[in-house]
C-alpha positions in Angstrom: 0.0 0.0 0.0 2.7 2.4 0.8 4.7 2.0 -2.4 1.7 2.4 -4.5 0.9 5.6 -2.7 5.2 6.3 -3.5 4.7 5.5 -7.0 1.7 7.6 -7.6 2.9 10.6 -5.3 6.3 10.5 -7.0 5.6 12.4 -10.0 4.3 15.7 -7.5 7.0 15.2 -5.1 9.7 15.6 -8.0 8.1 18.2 -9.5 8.5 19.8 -5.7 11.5 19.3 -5.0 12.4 20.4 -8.8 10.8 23.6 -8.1 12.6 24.1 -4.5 16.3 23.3 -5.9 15.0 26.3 -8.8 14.2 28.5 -6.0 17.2 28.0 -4.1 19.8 27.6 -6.5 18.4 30.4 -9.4 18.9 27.8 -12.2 16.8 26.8 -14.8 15.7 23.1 -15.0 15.3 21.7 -18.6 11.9 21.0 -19.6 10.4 23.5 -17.3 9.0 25.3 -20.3 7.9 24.0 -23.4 7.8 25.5 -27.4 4.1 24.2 -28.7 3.6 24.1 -32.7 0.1 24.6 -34.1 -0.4 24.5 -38.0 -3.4 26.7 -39.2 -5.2 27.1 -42.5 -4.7 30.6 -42.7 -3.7 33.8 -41.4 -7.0 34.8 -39.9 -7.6 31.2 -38.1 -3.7 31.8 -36.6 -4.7 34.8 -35.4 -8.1 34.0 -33.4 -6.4 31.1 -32.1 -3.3 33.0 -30.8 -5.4 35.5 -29.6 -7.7 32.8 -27.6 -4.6 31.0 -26.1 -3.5 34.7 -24.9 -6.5 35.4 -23.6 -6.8 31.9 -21.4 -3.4 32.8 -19.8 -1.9 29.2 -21.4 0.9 31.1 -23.1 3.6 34.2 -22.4 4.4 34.6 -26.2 3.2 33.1 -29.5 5.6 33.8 -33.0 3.2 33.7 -36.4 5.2 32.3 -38.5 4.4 33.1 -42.7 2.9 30.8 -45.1 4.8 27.9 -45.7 4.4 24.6 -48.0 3.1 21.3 -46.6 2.9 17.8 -47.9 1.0 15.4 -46.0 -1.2 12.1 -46.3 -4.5 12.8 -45.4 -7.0 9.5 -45.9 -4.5 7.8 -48.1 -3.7 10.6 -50.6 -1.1 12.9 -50.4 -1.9 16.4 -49.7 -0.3 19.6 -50.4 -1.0 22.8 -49.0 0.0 26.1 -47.0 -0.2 26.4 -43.9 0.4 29.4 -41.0 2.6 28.5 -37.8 2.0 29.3 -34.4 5.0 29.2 -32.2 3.7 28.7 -28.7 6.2 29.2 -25.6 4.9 28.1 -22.4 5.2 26.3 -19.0 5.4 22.3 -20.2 2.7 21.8 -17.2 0.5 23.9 -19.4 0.3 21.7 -22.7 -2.0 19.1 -21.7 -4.4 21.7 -21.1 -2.9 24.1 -23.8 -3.9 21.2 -26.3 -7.5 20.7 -25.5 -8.1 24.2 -25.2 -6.7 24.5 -28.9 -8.3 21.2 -30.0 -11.8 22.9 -29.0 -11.6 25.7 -31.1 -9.8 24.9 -34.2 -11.3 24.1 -37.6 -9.2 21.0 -38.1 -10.1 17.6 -37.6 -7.4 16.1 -36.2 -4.9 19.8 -35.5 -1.3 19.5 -35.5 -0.5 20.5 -31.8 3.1 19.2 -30.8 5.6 20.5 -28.4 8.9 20.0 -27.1 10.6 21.2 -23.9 13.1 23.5 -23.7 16.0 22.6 -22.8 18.1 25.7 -21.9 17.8 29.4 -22.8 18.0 33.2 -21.9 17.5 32.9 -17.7 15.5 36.0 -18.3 13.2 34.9 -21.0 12.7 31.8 -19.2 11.7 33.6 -15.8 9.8 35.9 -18.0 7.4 33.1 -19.1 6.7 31.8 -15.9 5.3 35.1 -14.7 3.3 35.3 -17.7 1.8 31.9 -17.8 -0.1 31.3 -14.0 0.8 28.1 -12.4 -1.7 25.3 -12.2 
């Protein structure tokens, strides 16, 4: 019984004590924050959608990146289209709920929403987005 309750408390007792060596040592931990990529249809969609994640606090900063070229399968045929970017920068504790917020508002069926942590950056910048995006 008590190593159950170990193994499913570990994950918030790391994430504690992560947070506490933070505090007290003023480095950054990799993976604390997290760089989400969202395709959209078109300059418009980018927009609402950037706007929407700003708006809900799930973001410090999102880059819209120009119309680029994409090939994809879609239903067994290859696809080719253009698509707009959205750069999302964020805490990584954030993208679950960063990608169902985004998932319930965008026009795609099945959204490209990916992310990946990062691992080391301007201190600054990084302390930057962590007072812009609230903790959980």
């Amino acid at each position: 019984e008590v190593l159950t309750l170990l193994v499913l408390m570990y994950p918030l007792l790391r994430g504690l004590a992560l947070q506490l060596h933070s505090a007290v040592t003023g480095n950054y931990i990799p993976g604390t924050h997290s760089i989400a990529f969202v395709n959209c249809l078109n300059e418009q969609i980018a927009r609402d959608i950037a706007r929407a994640i700003m708006d809900k606090k799930l973001a410090a900063y999102v880059n819209i990146l120009p119309k680029s070229s994409a090939l994809y399968f879609w239903k067994g045929e290859l696809e080719e289209s253009t698509e707009i970017l959205l750069l999302v920068k964020t805490r990584t504790s954030k993208i679950g709920e960063l990608s169902n917020y985004i998932r319930s508002i965008h026009p795609f069926e099945i959204p490209e929403i990916i992310s990946l942590p990062i691992d080391q950056g301007n201190p600054l910048y990084l302390k930057w987005i962590e007072e812009n995006v609230p903790r959980d």
